[in-house]
C-alpha positions in Angstrom: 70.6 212.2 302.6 72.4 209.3 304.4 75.9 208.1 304.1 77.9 205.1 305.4 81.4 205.3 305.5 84.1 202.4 306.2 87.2 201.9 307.3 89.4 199.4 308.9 90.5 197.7 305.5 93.7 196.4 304.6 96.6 193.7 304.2 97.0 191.0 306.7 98.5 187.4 307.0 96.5 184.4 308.0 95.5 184.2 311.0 95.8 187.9 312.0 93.2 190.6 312.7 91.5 193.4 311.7 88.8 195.9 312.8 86.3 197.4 310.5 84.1 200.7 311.5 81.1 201.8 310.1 79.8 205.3 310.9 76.3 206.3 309.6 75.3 210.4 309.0 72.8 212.5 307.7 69.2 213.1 308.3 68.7 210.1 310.4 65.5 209.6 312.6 66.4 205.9 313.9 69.0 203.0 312.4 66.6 200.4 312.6 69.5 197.7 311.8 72.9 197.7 310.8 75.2 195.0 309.2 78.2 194.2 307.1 78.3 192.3 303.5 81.4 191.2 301.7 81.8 190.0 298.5 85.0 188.4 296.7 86.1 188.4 293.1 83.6 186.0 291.0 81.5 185.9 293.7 77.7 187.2 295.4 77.1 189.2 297.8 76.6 187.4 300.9 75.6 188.6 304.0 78.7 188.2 307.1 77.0 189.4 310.2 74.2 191.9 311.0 72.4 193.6 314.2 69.1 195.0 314.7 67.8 197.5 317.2 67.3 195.0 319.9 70.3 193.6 319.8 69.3 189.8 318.0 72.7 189.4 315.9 73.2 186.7 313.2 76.4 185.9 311.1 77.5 183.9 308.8 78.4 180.2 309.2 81.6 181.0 308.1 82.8 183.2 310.6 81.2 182.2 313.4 83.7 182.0 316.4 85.9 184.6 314.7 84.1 187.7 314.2 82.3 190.1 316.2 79.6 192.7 315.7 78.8 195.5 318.0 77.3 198.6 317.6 77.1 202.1 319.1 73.7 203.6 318.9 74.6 206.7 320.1 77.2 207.3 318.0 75.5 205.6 314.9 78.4 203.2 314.1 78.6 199.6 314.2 81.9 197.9 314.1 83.3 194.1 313.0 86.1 192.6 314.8 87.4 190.3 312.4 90.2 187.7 314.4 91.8 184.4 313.2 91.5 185.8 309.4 91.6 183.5 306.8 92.5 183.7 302.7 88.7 182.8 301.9 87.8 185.8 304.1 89.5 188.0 301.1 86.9 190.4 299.7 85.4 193.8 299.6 83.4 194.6 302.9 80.6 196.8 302.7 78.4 198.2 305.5 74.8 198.5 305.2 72.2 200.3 307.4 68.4 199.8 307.1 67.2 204.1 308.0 64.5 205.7 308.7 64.8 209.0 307.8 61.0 210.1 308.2 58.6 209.0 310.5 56.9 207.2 307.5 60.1 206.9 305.0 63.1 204.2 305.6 65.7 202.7 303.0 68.7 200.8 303.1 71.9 202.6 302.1 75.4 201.4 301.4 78.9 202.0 302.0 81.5 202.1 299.4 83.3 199.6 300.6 86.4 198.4 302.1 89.0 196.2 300.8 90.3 193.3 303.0 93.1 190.9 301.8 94.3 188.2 303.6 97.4 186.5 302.4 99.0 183.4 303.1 
């Protein structure tokens, strides 16, 4: 009923940048928040930066200073500006989005993912 689908991903040296895009469809009543996960080889799940619907953002320690969040509500998409990237920054990127679909129904759904690779 709802899809998220990324794009953006790719191969970059150190210290270069990227731009990730997120775009949310289907039977969508509200996007209550939006964010983006990554998660390397060997590794969890962590959580890089997300945004709610009144705009409080949060990211990771990580890459604080260096990424960007910002979303288009109208347009259900959120994006991540990802500059000054580094090798530890190497990892699938995956955009989530908490939905309500119903007036009484909401779920989070998932994106496929993106790769990103940052080499040295």
């Amino acid at each position: 009923q709802v899809q998220l689908v990324e794009s953006g991903g790719g191969l970059v040296q150190a210290g270069g940048s990227l731009r990730l895009s997120c775009a949310a469809s289907g039977s969508i009543l509200s996007i209550n928040a939006m964010g983006w996960y990554r998660q390397a080889p060997g590794k969890q799940r962590e959580l890089v930066a997300g945004i709610i619907s009144g705009g409080r953002i949060n990211y990771a320690d990580s890459v604080k200073g260096r990424f960007t969040i910002s979303r288009d509500n109208a347009k259900n998409m959120v994006y991540l500006q990802m500059n000054n990237l580094k090798p530890e920054d190497t990892a699938v990127y995956y955009c989530n989005a908490y939905v309500r679909t119903r007036v009484d129904y909401s779920n989070t759904y998932w994106g496929q993912g993106t790769q990103v690779t940052i080499s040295s």
